[in-house]
C-alpha positions in Angstrom: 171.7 23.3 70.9 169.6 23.5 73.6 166.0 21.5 73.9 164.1 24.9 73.2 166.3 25.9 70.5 165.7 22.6 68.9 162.3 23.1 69.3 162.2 26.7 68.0 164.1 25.4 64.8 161.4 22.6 64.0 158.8 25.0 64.6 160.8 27.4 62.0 161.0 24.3 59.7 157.7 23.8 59.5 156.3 27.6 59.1 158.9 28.1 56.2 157.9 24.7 54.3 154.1 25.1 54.8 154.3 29.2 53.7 156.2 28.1 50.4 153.9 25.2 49.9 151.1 27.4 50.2 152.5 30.3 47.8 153.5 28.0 44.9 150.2 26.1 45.2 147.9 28.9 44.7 150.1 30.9 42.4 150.4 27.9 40.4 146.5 27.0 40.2 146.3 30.6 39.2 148.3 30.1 36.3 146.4 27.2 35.3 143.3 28.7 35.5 144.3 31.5 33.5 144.3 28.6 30.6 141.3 28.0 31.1 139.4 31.5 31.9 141.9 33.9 30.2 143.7 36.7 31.7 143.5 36.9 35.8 142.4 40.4 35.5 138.8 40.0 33.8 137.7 37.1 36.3 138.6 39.3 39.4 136.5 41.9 37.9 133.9 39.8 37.6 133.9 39.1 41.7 134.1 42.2 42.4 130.8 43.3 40.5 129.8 39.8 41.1 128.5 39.2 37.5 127.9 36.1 36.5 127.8 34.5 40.2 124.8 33.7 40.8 124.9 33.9 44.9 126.3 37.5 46.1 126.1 36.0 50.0 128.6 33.2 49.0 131.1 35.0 46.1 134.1 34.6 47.7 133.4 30.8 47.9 131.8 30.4 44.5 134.9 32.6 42.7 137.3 30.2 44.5 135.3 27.1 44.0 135.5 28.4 40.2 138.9 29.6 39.5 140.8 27.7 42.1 139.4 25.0 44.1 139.7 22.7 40.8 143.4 23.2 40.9 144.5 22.8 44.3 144.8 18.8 44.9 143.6 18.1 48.6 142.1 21.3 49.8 138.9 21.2 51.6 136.9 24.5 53.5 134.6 25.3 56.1 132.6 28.6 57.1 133.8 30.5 60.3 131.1 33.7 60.7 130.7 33.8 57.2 134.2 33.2 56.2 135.2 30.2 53.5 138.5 28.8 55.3 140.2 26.7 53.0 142.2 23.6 54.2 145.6 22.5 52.8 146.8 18.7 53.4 149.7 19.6 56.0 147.1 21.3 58.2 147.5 25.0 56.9 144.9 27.3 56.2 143.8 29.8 54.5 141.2 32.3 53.8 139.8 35.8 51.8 139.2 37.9 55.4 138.2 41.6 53.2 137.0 43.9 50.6 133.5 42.7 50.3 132.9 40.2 47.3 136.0 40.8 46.3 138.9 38.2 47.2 141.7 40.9 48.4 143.4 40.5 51.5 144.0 37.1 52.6 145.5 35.5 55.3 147.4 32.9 55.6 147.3 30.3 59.1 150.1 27.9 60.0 148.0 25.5 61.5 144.0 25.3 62.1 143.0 29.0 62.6 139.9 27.7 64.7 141.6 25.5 67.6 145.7 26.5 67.5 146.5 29.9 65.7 143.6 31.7 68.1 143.4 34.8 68.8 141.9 35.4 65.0 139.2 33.5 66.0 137.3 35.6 67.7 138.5 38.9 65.4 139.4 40.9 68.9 142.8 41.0 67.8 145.8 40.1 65.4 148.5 39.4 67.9 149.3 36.4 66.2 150.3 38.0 62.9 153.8 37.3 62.0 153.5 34.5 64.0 151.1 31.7 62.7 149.0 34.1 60.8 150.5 35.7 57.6 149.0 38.5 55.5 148.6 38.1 52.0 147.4 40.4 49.1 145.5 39.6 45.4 144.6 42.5 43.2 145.6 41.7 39.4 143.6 44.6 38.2 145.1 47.6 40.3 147.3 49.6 38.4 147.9 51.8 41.3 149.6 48.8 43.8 151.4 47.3 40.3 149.6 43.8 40.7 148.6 43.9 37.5 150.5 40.4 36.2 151.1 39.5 40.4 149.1 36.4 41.7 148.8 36.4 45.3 152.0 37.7 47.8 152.6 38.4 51.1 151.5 41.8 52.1 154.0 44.6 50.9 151.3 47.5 49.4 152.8 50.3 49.8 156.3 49.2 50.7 159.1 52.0 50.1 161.3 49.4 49.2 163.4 49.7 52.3 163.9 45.8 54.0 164.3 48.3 57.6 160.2 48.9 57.0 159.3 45.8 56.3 160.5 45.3 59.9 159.0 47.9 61.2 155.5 47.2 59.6 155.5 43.7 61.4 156.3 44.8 64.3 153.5 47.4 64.4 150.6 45.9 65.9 148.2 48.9 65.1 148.3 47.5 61.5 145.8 44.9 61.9 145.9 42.3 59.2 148.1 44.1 56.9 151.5 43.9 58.6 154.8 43.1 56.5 155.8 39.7 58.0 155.7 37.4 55.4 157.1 39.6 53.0 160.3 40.0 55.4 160.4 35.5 55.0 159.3 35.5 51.4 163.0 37.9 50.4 164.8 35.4 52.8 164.1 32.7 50.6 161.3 31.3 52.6 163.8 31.0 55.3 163.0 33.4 58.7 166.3 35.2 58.9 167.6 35.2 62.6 166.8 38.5 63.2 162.6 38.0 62.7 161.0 40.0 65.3 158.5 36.8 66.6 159.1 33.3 67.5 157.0 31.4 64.8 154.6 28.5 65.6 151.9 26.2 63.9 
């Protein structure tokens, strides 16, 4: 192999570990936290019409400081424009970026979102989804997407089911956050098949 193909598969390596890493941690903390609060469903509802938290400016932080935060060993955040991003050990991030109070689409950052994976930062693009940025979804109680029982998963609402648009959705930069990437590595096994569209990075 040569130098930049060793490189390319470290940098693969990496991407694929911290993604899988950051799925089964926060799925699992959901699970756990349904022991504790009950079904997943009722305490999203209660973000969304914020309910019982007492500071609508900061629900997103206070339902994840709640419900999650207790359950996830070593993560630490920070506001960015009035974003909570969340902080895993091996230098991944993570964050709610829409849908008001309510903690829907997330994305998920290979490395620091603020100093590497850039072009987020200043929200005048998302060239950098698919490639250290990966969209994620969370909506337990919409019947309509079938998320009902899901935790959270890489973006696939709407999906016809066909593995040829999943391509096609991250390769469409007119998407904005909501592009199919990490749904085309999440069906590979966590592995980014050699026909990805994008050269990862962290």
């Amino acid at each position: 192999m040569t130098l930049p193909a060793i490189i390319q598969s470290y940098a693969n390596s990496v991407v694929e570990t911290r993604m899988a890493k950051f799925y089964s941690s926060i799925n699992q903390a959901i699970a756990r936290a349904e022991v504790d609060y009950g079904d997943r469903r009722y305490w999203f509802d209660e973000n969304a019409g914020v309910g019982s938290i007492t500071n609508p400016d900061n629900a997103r932080l206070e339902w994840f400081k709640k419900y999650l935060l207790p359950y996830m060993n070593g993560v630490t955040y920070k506001y960015y424009m009035q974003i909570p991003i969340f902080y895993m050990p091996d230098g991944s991030a993570f964050a709610s970026i829409n849908g008001g109070e309510v903690n829907r689409d997330w994305m998920f950052w290979t490395s620091d979102p603020l100093t590497k994976c850039t072009k987020w930062r200043t929200l005048d693009g998302y060239d950098d989804i698919g490639v250290c940025a990966f969209a994620f979804y969370y909506s337990p109680g919409d019947v309509i997407e079938k998320n009902r029982t899901f935790g959270l998963e890489p973006w696939k609402v709407n999906w016809t089911g066909k593995v040829d648009d999943l391509y096609e959705n991250c390769k469409d930069k007119t998407l904005t956050y909501n592009r199919q990437c990490g749904a085309i590595i999440q069906m590979n096994g966590w592995k980014i098949p050699k026909d990805y569209p994008f050269k990862v990075r962290y």
